[in-house]
C-alpha positions as CSV (number, residue, x, y, z in Angstrom):
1,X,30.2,-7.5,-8.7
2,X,28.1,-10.2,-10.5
3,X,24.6,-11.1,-8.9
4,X,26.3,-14.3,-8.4
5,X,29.0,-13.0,-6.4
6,X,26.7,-11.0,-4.6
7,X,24.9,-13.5,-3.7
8,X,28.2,-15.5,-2.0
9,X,28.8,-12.4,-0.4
10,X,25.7,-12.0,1.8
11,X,26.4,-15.7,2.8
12,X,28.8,-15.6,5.1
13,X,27.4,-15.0,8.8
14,X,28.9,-12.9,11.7
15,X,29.2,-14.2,15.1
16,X,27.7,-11.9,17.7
17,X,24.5,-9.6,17.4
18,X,26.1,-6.2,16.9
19,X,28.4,-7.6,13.9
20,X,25.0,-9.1,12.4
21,X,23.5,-5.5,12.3
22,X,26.9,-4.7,11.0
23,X,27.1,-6.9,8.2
24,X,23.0,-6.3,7.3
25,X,24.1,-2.4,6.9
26,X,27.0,-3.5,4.3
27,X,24.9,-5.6,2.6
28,X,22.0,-2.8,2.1
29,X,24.1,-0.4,1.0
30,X,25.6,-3.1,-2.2
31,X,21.9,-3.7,-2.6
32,X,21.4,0.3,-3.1
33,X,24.8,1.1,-4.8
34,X,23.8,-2.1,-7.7
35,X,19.7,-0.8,-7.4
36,X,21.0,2.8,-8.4
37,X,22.2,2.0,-12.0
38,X,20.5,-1.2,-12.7
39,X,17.9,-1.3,-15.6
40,X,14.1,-1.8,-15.2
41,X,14.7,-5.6,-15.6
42,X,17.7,-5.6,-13.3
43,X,15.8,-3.7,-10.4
44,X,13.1,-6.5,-10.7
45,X,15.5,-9.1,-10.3
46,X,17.4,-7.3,-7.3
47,X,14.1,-6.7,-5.5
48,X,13.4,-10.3,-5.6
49,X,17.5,-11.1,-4.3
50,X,16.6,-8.5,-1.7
51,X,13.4,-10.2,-0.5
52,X,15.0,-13.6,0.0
53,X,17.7,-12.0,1.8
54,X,15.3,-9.7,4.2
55,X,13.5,-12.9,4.7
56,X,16.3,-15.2,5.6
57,X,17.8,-12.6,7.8
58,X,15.1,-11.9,10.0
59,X,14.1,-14.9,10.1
60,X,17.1,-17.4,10.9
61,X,19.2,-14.5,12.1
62,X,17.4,-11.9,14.0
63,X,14.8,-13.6,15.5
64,X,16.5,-16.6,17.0
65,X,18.6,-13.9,18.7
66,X,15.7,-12.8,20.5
67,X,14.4,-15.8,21.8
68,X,13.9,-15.8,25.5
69,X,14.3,-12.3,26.5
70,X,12.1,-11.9,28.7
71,X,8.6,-9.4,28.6
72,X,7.3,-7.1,30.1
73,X,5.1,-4.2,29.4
74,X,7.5,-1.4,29.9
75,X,10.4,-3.5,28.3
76,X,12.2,-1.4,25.3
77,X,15.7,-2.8,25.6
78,X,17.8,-2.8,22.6
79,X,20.1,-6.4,23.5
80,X,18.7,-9.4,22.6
81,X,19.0,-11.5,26.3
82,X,19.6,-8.0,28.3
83,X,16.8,-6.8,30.0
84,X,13.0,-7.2,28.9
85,X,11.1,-6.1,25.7
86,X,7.2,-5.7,25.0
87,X,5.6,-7.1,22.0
88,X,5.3,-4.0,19.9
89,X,9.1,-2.9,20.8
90,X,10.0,-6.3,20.2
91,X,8.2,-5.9,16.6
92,X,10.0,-2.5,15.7
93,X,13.3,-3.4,17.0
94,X,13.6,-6.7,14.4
95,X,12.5,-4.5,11.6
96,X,15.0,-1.6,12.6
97,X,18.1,-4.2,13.0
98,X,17.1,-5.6,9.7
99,X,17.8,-2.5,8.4
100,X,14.6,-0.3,8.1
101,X,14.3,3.1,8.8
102,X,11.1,3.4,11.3
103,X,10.2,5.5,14.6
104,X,10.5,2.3,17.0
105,X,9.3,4.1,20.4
106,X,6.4,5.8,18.6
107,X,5.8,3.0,16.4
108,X,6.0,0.5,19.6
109,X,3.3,3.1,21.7
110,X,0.8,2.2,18.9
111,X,-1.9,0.3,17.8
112,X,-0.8,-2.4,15.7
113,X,-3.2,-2.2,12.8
114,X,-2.6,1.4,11.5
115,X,0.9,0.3,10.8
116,X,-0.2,-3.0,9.6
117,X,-2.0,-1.5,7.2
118,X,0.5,1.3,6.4
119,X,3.5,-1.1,5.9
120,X,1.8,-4.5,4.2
121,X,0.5,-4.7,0.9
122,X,-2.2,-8.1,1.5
123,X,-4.0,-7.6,4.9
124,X,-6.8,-9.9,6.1
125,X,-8.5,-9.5,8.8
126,X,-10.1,-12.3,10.9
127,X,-12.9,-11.7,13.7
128,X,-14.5,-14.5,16.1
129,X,-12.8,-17.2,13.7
130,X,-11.1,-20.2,14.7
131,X,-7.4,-19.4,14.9
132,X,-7.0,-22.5,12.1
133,X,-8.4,-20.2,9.6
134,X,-5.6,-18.3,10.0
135,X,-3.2,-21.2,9.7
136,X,-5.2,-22.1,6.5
137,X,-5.3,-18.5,5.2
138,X,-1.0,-18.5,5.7
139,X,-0.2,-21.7,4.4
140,X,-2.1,-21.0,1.1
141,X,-0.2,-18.2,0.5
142,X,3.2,-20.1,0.9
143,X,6.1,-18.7,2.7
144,X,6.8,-15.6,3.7
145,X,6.7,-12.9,6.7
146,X,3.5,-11.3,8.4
147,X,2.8,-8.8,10.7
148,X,0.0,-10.1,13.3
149,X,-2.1,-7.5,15.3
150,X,-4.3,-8.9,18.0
151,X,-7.0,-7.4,20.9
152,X,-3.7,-6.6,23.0
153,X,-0.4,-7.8,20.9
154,X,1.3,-7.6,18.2
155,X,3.9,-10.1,16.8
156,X,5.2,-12.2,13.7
157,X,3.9,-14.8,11.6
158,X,6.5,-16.9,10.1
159,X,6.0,-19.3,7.2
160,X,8.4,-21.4,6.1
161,X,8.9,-24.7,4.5
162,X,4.8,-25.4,5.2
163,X,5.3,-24.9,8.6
164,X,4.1,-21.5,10.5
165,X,4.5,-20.2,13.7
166,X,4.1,-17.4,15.9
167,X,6.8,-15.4,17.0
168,X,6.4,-12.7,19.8
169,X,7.1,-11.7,23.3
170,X,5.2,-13.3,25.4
171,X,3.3,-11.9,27.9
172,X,2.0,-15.5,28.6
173,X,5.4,-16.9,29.6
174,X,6.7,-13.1,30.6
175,X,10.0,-15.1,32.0
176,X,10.5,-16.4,28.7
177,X,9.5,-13.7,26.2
178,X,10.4,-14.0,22.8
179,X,9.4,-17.3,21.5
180,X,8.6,-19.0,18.6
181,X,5.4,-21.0,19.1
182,X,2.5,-23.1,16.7
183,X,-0.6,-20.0,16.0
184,X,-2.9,-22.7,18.1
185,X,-1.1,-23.0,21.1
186,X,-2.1,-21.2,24.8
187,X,-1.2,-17.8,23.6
188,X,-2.5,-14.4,22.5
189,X,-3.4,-15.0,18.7
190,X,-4.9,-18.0,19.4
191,X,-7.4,-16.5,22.0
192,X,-7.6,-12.9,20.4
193,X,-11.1,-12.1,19.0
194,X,-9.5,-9.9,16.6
195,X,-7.2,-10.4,14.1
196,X,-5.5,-8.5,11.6
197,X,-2.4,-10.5,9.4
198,X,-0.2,-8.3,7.0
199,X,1.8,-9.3,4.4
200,X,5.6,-8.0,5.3
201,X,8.0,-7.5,1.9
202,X,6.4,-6.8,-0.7
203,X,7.9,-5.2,-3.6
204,X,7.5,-1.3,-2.2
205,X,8.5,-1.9,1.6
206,X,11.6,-4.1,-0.4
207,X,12.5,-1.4,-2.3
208,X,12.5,1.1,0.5
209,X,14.7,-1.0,2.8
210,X,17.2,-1.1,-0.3
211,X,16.6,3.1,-0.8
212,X,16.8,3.7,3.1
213,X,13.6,5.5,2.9
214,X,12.1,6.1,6.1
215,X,9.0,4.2,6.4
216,X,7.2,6.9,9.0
217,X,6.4,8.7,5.1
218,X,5.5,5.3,3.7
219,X,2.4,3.9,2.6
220,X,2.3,0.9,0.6
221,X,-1.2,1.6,-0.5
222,X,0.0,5.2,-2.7
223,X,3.2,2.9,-3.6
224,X,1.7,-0.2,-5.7
């Protein structure tokens, strides 16, 4: 299959939640089975097919789904719209239906920066700043997919098209949950002290979502 045809491929969408997961499963495996006997030059250019793909999947497809479960701090559900979800579960759940290999409950029990750290290969860290430095800091690096740790939460940064919002379930609007928000609205990042913003898919954490390597033995930091 060409990279063109490949690329046709992944287009088509499925219809329901379980199919998507489905379909992302199919997809990583051409990713791998084209990976496995592509050339140094070949890889590069698959990594970078993969990466657009990661991104537009998680987030026009997997994050809309989750919009409006509700939160709550011993939420771990596994449905988007059944039952409730906590940030951090919320956080590991995308990244295991996109396809990742991760240990979501202890992941989820954590502290958000050790993984942060562990999984993104540009962190910054922001303390007693004005939450538009981080809207600055986001928008100069263009678009893309972050990890956010805050005093108490964890949750997504998403970047697209110059504009960026916060994604994460809400312990503000517990009712709602999930929601995708602007960073300086009346929620946790924007009244966090703390701050810590990784850089999701970069070239190692790409390559080990097209491997299957389990990310629990994954540091980007001994990978680049």
């Amino acid at each position: 299959m060409t990279m063109l045809l490949l690329a046709a491929a992944l287009l088509a969408q499925p219809t329901s939640y379980p199919a998507l997961k489905q379909r992302i499963t199919a997809d990583r495996l051409a990713f791998a089975a084209r990976y496995t006997s592509a050339d140094s030059a070949q890889r590069i250019a698959l990594v970078d097919s993969a990466r657009n793909y990661l991104f537009d999947r998680i987030t026009l497809d997997i994050l809309p789904a989750w919009y409006g479960t509700p939160w709550d701090f011993n939420g771990t559900t596994r449905t988007p719209g059944t039952g409730t979800i906590a940030c951090g579960y919320f956080v590991n759940t995308v990244l295991q239906d996109a396809g990742f290999t991760l240990p979501r409950i202890k992941w989820s029990q954590m502290a958000a920066e050790p993984i942060t750290v562990k999984l993104c290969h540009r962190i910054k860290r922001f303390r007693d700043r004005p939450v538009s430095d981080v809207v600055t800091y986001v928008q100069t690096q263009g678009d893309g997919l972050y990890k956010v740790g805050l005093d108490n939460h964890v949750g997504f940064i998403v970047a697209r098209n110059g504009i960026v919002r916060f994604v994460h379930s809400n312990y503000y609007q517990r009712e709602v949950g999930v929601m995708s928000e602007p960073l300086d609205g009346n929620n946790p990042l924007a009244h966090s002290r703390y701050r810590v913003v990784g850089t999701l898919l970069g070239d190692a954490f790409v390559i080990a979502w097209i491997t299957g390597q389990d990310l629990n033995a994954f540091d980007v930091r001994s990978e680049n």
